[in-house]
C-alpha positions as CSV (number, residue, x, y, z in Angstrom):
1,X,0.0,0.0,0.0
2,X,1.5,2.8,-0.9
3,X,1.8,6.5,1.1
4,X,-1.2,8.2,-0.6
5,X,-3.3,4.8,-0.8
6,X,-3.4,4.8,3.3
7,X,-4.1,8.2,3.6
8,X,-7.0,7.8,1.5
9,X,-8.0,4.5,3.7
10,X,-7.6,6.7,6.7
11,X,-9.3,9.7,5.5
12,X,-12.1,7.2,5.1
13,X,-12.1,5.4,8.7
14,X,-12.9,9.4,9.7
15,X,-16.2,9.3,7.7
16,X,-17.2,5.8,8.6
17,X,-16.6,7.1,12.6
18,X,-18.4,9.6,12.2
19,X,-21.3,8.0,10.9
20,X,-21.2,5.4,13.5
21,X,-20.7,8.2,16.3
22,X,-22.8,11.2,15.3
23,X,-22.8,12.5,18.8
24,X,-19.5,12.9,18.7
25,X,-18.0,16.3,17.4
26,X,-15.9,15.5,13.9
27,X,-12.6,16.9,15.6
28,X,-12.4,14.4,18.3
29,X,-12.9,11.7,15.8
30,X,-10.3,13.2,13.8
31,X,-8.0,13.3,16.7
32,X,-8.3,9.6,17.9
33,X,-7.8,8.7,14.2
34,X,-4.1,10.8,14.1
35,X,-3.4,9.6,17.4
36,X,-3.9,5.6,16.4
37,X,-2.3,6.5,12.9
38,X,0.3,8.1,14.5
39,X,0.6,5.2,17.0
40,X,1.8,3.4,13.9
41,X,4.1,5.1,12.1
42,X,6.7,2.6,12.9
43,X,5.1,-0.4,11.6
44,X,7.0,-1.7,8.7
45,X,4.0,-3.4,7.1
46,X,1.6,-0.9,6.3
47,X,-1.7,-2.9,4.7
48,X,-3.4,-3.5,7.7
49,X,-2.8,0.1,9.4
50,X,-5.8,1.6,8.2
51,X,-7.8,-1.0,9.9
52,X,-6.1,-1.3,13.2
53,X,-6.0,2.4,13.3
54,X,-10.2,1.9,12.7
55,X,-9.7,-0.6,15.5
56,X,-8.2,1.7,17.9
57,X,-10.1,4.7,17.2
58,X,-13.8,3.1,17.2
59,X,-12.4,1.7,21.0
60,X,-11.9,5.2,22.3
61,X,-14.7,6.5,21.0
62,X,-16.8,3.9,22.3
63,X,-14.9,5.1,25.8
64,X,-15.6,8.6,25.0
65,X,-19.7,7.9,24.1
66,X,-19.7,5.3,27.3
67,X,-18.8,8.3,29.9
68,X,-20.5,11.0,28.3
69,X,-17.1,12.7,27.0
70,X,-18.2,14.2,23.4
């Protein structure tokens, strides 16, 4: 997968969250995707970072909508 190719895939997990997770303002969503992504940057193999960084995210979010932190 190349550079642009898992931006793209990324950029995307933000849309998917934030249809799963209306209640939750874009930004955050945003935010817990860089902060998995970034999480990552080290990983030599790079096909499966846009779904682990989906992963990640959806679990903190689902933290975030469990205690009412939007």
């Amino acid at each position: 997968m190349s550079l642009e190719e898992e931006l793209k895939a990324v950029a995307k997990v933000v849309d998917r969250l934030a249809e799963r997770f209306p209640h939750i303002p874009r930004a955050s969503i945003e935010r817990a995707v860089l902060d998995e992504h970034t999480a990552l940057d080290g990983s030599p193999i790079r096909d499966f970072v846009p779904v682990l960084v989906e992963r990640g995210a959806r679990g903190r979010l689902r933290g975030h909508a469990a205690s009412g932190d939007a």
